[in-house]
ZADO-1210 file (C-alpha; in nm, 4 decimals, padded with zeros to 6 digits):
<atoms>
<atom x="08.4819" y="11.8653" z="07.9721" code="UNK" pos="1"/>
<atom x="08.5500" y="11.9540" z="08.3430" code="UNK" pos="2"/>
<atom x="08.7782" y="12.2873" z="08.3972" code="UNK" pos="3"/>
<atom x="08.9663" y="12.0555" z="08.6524" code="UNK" pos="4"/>
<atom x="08.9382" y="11.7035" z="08.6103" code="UNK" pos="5"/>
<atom x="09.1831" y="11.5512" z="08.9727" code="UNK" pos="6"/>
<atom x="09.1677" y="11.2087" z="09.1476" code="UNK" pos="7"/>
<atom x="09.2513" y="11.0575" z="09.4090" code="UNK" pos="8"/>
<atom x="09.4641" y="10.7119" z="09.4066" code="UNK" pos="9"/>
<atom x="09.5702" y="10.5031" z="09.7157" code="UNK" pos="10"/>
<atom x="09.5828" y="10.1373" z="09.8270" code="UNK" pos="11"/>
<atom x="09.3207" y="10.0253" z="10.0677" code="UNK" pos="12"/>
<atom x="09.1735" y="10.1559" z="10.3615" code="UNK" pos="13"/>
<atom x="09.4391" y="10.4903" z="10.2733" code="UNK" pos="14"/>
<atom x="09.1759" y="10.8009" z="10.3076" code="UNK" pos="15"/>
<atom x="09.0716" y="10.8278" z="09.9341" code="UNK" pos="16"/>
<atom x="08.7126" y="10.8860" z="09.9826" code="UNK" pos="17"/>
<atom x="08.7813" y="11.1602" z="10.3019" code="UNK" pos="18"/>
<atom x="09.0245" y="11.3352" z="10.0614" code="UNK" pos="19"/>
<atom x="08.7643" y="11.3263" z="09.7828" code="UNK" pos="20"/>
<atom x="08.5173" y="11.4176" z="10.0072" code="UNK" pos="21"/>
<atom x="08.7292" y="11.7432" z="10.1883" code="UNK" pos="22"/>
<atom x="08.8421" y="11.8534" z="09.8581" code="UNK" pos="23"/>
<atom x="08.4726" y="11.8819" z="09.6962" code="UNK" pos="24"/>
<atom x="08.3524" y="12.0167" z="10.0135" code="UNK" pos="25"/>
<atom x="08.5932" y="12.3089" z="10.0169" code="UNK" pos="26"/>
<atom x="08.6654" y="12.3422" z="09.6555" code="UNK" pos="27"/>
<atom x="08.3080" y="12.3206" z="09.5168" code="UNK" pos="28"/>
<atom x="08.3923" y="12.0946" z="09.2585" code="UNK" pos="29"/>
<atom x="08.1896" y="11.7515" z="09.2175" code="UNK" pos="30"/>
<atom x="08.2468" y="11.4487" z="09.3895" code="UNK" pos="31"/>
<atom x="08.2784" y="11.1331" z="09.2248" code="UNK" pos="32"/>
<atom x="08.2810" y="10.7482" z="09.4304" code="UNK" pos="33"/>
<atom x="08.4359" y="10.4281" z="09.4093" code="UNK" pos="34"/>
<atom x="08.1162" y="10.1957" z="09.4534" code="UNK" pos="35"/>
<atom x="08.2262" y="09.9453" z="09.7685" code="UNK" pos="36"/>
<atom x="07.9686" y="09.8684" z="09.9967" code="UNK" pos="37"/>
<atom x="07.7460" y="09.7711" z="09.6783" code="UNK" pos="38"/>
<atom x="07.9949" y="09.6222" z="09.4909" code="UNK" pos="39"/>
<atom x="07.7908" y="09.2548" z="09.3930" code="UNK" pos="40"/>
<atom x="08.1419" y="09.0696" z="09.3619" code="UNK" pos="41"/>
<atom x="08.3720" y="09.2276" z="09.6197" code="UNK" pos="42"/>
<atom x="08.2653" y="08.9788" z="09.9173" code="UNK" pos="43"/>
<atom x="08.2790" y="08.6438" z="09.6923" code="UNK" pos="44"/>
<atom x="08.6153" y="08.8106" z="09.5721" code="UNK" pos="45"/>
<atom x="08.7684" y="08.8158" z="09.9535" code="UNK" pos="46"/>
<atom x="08.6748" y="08.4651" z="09.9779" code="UNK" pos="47"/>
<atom x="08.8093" y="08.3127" z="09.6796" code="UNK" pos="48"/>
<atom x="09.0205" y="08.5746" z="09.4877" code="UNK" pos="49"/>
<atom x="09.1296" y="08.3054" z="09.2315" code="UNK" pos="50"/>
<atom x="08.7705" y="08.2135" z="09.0962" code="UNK" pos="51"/>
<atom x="08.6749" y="08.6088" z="09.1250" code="UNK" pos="52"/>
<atom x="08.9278" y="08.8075" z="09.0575" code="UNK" pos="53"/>
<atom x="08.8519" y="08.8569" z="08.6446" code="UNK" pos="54"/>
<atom x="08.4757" y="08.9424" z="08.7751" code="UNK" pos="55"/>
<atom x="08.5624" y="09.2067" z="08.9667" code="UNK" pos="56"/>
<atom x="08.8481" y="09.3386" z="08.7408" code="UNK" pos="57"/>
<atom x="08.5866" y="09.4242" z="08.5051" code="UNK" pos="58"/>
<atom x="08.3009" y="09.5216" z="08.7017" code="UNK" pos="59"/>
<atom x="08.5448" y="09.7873" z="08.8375" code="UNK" pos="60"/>
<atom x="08.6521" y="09.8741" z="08.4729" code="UNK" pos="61"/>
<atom x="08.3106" y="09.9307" z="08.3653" code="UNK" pos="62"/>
<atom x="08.1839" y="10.1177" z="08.6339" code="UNK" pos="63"/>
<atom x="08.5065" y="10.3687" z="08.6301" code="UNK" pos="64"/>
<atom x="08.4499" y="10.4009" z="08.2736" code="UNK" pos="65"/>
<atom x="08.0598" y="10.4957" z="08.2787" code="UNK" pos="66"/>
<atom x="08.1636" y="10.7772" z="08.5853" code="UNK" pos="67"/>
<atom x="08.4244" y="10.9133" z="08.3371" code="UNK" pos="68"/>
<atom x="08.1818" y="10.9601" z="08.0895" code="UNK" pos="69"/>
<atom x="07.9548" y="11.1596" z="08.3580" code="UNK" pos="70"/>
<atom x="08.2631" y="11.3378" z="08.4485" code="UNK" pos="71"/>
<atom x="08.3371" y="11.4443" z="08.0705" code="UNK" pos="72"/>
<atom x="07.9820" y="11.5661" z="08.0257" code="UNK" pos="73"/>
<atom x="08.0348" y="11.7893" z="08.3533" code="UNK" pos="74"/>
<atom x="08.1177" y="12.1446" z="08.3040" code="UNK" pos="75"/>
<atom x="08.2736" y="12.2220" z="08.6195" code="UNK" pos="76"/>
<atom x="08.5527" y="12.0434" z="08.8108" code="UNK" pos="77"/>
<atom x="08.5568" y="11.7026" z="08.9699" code="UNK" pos="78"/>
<atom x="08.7100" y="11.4566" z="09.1748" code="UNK" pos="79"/>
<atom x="08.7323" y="11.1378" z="09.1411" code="UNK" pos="80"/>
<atom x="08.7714" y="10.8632" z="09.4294" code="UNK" pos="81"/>
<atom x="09.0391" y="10.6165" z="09.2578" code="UNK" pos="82"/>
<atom x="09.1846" y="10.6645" z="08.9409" code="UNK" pos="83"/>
<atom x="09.0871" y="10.3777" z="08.6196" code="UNK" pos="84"/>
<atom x="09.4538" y="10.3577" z="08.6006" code="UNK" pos="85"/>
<atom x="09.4720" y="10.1198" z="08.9099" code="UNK" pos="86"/>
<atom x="09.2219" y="09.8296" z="08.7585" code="UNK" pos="87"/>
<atom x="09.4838" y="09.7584" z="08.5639" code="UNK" pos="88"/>
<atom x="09.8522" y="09.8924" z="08.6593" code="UNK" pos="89"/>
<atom x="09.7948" y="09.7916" z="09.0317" code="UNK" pos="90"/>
<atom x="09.4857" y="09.5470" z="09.1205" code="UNK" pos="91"/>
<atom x="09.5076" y="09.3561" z="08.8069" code="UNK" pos="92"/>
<atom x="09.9011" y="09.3224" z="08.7852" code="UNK" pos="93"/>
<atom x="09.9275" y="09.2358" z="09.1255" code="UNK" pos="94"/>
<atom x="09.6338" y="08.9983" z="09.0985" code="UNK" pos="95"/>
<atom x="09.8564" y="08.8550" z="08.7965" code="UNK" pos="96"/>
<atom x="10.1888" y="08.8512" z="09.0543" code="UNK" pos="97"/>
<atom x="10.0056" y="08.6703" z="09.3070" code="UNK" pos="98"/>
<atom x="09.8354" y="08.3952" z="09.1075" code="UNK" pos="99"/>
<atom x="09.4733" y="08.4740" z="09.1350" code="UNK" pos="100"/>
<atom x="09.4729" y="08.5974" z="08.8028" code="UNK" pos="101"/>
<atom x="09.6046" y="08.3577" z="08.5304" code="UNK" pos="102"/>
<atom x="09.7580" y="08.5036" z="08.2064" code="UNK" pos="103"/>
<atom x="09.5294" y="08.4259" z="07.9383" code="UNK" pos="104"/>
<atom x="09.2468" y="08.6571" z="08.1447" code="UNK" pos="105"/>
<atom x="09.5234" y="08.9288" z="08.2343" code="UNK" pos="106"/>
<atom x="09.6418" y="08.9692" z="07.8701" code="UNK" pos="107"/>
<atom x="09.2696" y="08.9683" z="07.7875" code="UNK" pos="108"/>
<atom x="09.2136" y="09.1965" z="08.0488" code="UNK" pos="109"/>
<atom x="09.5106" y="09.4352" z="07.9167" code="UNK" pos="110"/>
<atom x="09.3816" y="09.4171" z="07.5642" code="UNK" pos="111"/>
<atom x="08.9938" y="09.5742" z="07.6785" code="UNK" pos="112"/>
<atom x="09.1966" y="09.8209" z="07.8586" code="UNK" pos="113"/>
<atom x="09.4084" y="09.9329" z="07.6387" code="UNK" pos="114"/>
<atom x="09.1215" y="09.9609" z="07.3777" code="UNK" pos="115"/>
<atom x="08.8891" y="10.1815" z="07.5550" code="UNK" pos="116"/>
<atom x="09.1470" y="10.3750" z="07.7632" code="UNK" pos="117"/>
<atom x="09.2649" y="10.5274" z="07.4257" code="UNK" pos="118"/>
<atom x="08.9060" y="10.7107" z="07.4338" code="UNK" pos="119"/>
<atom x="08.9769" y="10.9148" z="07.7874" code="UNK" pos="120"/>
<atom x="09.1338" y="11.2230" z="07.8717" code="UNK" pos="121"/>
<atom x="09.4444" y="11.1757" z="08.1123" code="UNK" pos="122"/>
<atom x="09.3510" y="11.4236" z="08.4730" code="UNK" pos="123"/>
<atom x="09.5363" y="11.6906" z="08.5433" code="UNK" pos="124"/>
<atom x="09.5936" y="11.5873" z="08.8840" code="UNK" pos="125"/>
<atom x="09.6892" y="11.2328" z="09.0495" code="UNK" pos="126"/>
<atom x="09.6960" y="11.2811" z="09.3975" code="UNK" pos="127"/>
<atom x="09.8728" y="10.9574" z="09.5442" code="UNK" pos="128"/>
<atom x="09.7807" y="10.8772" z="09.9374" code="UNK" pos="129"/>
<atom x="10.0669" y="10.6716" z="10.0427" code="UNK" pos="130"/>
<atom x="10.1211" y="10.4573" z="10.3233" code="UNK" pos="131"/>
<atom x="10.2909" y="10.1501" z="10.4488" code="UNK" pos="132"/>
<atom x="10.1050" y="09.7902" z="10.4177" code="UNK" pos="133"/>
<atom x="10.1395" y="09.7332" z="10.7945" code="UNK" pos="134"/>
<atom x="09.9776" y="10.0876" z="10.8571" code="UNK" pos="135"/>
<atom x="09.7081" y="10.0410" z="10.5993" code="UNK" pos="136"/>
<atom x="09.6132" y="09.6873" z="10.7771" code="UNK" pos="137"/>
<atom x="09.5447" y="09.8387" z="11.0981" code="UNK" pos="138"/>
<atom x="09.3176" y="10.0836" z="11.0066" code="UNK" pos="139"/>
<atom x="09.1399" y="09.8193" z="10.7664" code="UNK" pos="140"/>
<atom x="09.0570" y="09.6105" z="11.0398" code="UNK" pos="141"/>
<atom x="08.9759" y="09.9102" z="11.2929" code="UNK" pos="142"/>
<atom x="08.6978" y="10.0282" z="11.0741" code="UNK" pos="143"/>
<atom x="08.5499" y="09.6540" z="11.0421" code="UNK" pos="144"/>
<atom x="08.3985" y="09.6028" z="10.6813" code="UNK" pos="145"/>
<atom x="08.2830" y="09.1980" z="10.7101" code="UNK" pos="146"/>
<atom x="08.3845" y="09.1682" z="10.3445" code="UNK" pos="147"/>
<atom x="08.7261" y="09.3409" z="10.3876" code="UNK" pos="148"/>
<atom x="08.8485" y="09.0997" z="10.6593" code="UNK" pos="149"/>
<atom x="09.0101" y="08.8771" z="10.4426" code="UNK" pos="150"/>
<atom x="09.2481" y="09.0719" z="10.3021" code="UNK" pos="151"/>
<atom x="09.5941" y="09.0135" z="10.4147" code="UNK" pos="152"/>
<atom x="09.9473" y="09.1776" z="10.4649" code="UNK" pos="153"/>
<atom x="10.0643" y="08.9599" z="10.1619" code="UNK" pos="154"/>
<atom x="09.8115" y="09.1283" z="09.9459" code="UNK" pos="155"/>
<atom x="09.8509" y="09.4805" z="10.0733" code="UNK" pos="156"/>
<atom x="10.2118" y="09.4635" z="09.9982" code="UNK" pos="157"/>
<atom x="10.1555" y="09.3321" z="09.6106" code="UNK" pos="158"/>
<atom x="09.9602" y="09.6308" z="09.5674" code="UNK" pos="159"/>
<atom x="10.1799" y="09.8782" z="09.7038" code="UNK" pos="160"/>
<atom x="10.4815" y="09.7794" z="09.5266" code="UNK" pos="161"/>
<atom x="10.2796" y="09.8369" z="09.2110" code="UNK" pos="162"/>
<atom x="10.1460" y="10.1784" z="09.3108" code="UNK" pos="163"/>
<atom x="10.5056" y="10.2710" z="09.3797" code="UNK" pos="164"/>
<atom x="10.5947" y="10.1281" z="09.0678" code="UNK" pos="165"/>
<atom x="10.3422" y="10.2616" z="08.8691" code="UNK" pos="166"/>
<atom x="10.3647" y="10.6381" z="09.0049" code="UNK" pos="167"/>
<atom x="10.7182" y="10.6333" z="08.8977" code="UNK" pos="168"/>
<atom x="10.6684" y="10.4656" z="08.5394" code="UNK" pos="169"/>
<atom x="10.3657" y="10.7219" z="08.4808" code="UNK" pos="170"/>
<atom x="10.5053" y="11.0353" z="08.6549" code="UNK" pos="171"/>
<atom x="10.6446" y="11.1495" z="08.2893" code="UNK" pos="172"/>
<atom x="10.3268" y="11.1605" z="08.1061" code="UNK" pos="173"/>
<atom x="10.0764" y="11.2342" z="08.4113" code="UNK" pos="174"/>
<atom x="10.1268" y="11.5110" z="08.7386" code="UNK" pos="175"/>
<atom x="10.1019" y="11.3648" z="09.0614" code="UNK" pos="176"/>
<atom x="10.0998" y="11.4899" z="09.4100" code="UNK" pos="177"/>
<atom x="10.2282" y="11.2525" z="09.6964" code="UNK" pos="178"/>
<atom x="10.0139" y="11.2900" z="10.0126" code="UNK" pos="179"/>
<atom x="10.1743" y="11.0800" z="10.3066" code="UNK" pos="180"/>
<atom x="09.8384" y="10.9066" z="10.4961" code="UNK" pos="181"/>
<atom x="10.0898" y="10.8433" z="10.7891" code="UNK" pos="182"/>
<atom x="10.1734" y="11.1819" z="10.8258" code="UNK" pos="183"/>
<atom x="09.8965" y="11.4177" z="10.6787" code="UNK" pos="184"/>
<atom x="09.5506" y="11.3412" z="10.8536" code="UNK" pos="185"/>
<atom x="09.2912" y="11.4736" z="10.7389" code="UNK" pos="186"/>
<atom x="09.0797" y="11.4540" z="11.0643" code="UNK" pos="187"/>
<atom x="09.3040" y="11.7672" z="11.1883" code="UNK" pos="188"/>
<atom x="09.2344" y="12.0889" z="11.0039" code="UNK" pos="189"/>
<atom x="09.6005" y="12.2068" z="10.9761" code="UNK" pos="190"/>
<atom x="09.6489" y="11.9152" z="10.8108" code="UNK" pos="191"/>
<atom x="09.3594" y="11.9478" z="10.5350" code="UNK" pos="192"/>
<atom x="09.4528" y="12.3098" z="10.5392" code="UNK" pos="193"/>
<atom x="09.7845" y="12.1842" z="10.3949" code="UNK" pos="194"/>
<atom x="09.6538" y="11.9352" z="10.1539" code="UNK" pos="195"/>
<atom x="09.3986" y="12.1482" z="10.0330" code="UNK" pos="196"/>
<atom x="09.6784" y="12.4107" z="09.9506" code="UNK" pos="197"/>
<atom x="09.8979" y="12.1843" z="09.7805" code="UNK" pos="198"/>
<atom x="09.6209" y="12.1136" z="09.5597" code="UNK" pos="199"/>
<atom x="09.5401" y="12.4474" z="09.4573" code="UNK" pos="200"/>
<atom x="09.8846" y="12.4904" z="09.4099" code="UNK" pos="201"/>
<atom x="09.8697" y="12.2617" z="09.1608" code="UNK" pos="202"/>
<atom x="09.5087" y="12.3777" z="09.0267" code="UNK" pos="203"/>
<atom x="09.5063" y="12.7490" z="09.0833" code="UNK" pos="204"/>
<atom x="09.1333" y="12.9197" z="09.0564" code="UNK" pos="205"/>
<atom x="08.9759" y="12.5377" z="09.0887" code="UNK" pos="206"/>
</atoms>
């Protein structure tokens, strides 16, 4: 079991993997990644959400839940880059919202979930990257991912009334930390300087 275990949760295109990446870098602590640009479904999911959307849900699923057995067998701190939380209280829910996932494969979906989630440690650290749909699309399209230029403004904004839903439905049971994408960047070092503070605030001696 890690000393620390923290991760990192954020819609798309937020930061998550340069805030995973700064905080292992100057905390020491291991570095754990979402799997994207190999992801076998994520491009057929862009281009047909409705037929893909259960696919991916559980790809995602599965892979989260093999890294947090890694992460369990770790003796030293880690960070993980998006929490297993989101499969199903943002991306699925939202997917469910929006139509591209009907209900007989959400409650399905919820069921497996709620079944092996029961087996996993809660971290003691969220740290939520927030920022506004419009914001988000911008910088999604400035970094140019083929498979990513499908996603819309319409979807962006599903998820992040979710995430704001969701960090205030799970705030009570799990501690999170609200970092503002719009207004800390991580590209300028007072910035990280300030993030990484506030998180060892949070996880003194990580």
């Amino acid at each position: 079991m890690p000393r620390y275990l923290v991760s990192v949760a954020g819609n798309i295109g937020v930061g998550k993997t340069t805030l995973t990446r700064l905080l292992g870098e100057r905390l020491g602590w291991k570095t754990f990644y979402e799997q994207v640009v190999d992801n076998p479904y994520l491009g057929d999911f862009y281009g047909d959400m409705r037929r893909w959307s259960f696919s991916l849900q559980i790809y995602f699923f599965t892979h989260r839940f093999r890294m947090f057995q890694q992460m369990m067998a770790e003796g030293i701190s880690c960070i993980q880059d998006r929490t297993i939380y989101e499969d199903l209280e943002v991306f699925a829910r939202t997917l469910n919202r929006q139509g591209f996932l009907d209900d007989r494969d959400y409650r399905n979906y919820r069921d497996l979930f709620g079944t092996m989630i029961a087996f996993l440690p809660a971290p003691h650290l969220i740290i939520y990257r927030r920022a506004s749909p419009q914001f988000l699309l911008e910088r999604i399209r400035a970094r140019g991912r083929g498979f990513e230029q499908g996603i819309t403004l319409e979807y962006l904004q599903g998820l992040h009334q979710a995430y704001e839903e969701w960090v205030e439905r799970a705030s009570g049971s799990i501690p999170f930390l609200v970092l503002d994408a719009e207004t800390f960047d991580l590209h300028c070092e007072a910035d990280a300087e300030q993030a990484l503070a506030l998180v060892c605030q949070r996880c003194p001696e990580g």
